[in-house]
N, C-alpha and C positions, 0 to 999 in steps of 0.2 A: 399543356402538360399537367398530368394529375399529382397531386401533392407526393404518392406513395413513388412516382417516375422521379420528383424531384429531390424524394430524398433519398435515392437510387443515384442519379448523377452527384451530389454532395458528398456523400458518404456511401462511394459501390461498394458492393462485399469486396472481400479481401480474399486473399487465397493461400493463406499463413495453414499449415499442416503440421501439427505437432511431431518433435523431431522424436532423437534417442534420450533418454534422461539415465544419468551416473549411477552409480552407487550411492544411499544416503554418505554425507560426509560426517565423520566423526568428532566426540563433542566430552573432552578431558571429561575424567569421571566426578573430579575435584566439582563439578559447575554445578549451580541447582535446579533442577530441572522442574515445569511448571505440574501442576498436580495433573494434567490431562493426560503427562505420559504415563502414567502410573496404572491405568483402566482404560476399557475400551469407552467411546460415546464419547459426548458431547463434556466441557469443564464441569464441575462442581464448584461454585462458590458463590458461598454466602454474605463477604461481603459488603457492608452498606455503600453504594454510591456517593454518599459525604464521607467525604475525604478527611482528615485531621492534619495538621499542617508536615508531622512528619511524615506521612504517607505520602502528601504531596510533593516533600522534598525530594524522593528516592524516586517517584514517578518521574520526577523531572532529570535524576542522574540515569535513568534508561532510557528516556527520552535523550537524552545526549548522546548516548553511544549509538542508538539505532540512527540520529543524526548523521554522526559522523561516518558511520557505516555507508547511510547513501549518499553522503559526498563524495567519499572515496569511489561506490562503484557509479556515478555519477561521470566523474573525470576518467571512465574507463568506457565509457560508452561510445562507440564509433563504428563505422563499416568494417567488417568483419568480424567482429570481436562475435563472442558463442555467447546467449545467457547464462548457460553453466560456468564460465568467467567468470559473468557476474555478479554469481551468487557463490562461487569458490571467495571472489574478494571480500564480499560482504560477512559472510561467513568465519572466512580467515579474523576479518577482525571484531566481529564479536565475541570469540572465544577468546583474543587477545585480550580484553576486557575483562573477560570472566561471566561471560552475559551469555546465557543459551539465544538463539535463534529461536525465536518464538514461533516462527511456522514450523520447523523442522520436526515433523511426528503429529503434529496437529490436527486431528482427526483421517489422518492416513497421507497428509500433503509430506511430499517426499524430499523439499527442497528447505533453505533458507530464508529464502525470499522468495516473493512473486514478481515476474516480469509479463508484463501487458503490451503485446505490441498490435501497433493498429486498431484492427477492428475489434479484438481482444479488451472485453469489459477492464474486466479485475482477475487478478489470482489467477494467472498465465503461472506456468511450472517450469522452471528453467533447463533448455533442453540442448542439445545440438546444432540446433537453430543459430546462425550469424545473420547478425545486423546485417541490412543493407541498407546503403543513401536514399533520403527520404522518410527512413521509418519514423514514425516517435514510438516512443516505450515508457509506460509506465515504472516505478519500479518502487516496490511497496514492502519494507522493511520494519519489524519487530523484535526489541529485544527485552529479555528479562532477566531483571539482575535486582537482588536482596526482595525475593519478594512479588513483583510487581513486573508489568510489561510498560514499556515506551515505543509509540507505534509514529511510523511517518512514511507519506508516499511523496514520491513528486513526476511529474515528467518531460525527460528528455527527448529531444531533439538528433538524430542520427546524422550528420553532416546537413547538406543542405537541403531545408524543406519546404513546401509548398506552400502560399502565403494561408490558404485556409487550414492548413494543421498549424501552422502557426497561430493566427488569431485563433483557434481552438486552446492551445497549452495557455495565451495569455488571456484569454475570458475565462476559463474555468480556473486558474489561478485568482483572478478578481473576483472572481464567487465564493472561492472559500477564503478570502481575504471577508469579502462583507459576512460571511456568514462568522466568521471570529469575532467581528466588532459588534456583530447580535447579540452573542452572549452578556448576559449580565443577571450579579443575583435576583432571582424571585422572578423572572421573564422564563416564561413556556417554552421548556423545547423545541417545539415545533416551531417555533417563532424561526430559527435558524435554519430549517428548510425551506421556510419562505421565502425567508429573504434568497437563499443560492438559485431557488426556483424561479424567483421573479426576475432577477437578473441573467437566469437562461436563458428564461424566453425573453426576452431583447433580441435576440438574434438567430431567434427559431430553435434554438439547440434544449434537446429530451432531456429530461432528468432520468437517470436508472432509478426507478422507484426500490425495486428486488433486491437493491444493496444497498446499506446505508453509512452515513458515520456511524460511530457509536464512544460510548466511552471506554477507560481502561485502569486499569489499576493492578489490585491482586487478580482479577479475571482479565484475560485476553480481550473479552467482547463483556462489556457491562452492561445494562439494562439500560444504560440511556440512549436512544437508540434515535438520530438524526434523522 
């Protein structure tokens, strides 16, 4: 069996077809909106990557809500449910917060959130589409509130799955587990894709080179770039 047949049988293509997608959902005029929506392109911001501790602190109060946001659509996740559910709930409560949905208008992305199912890298558009048993899904949540963005993905499990998409959610969870405990001051960037890279291949599995971490703060996407 040639390696490209083997990894054919582990991971066959998928047959996932992008559904219908809603109406953008709307976002009280009261909320602050991040400066991208304001022009067309790519953010503008200048800045610096070090942080000051109250930057840090309000980082981490958007970090909370985008949290809480994907626990709730989290426990919403099952066979039949639509991603545009999932991203009406998520949605729903980040505006309860006062926190815009940080993809929403994001360089023309039409949703809240991103939902990844399957064979689907990243940054899936929440559609018409219902779960079915079996799938996993990503689901990758940002919000920004006073300022700054708090970004966090994870993924679930659709009823009951297959042991190899499961040992996939629990080894790519232990990789960005090691690649957290890489970080430290005055240690190289890159140090931290090493390490999630090295503990991929353990068990044959690609790195998406094309996407990466990155950092966040007042810009969506920082300069630091995993």
């Amino acid at each position: 069996m040639t390696e490209i047949s083997e990894l054919a049988r582990r991971a066959p293509l998928g047959t996932l077809t992008p559904g219908t997608v809603s109406p953008l959902r709307a976002v009280p005029a009261h909320i602050n909106r991040p400066e991208y929506m304001f022009h067309d392109g790519p953010e503008v911001v200048t800045a610096s990557d070090v942080k000051d501790p109250e930057t840090v602190e309000r980082i981490a109060r958007a970090g909370k809500i985008a949290a809480d946001a994907l626990a709730l659509v989290g426990e919403a996740v099952k066979p039949g449910v639509t991603t545009d559910e999932l991203d009406r709930i998520g949605h729903e409560y980040m505006v309860s917060q006062d926190a815009y949905p940080s993809t929403l208008g994001y360089m023309g992305f039409p949703k809240s959130l991103c939902t990844s199912i399957n064979e689907v890298i990243c940054h899936g558009i929440p559609d018409d589409h219902r779960l079915e048993e079996g799938d996993i899904i990503n689901v990758d949540i940002t919000a920004y509130k006073d300022g700054v963005h708090g970004d966090n993905c994870a993924m679930f499990a659709v009823g009951d799955i297959d042991e190899e998409s499961a040992l996939l959610i629990e080894r790519t969870k232990n990789a960005m587990m090691r690649g957290i405990k890489a970080v430290a001051p005055g240690r190289e960037i890159n140090v931290i894709g090493r390490v999630i890279e090295a503990y991929a291949k353990r068990f044959d599995y690609g790195v998406v080179r094309d996407y990466t971490g990155h950092g966040v703060g007042e810009a969506f996407h920082s300069g630091l770039i995993i």
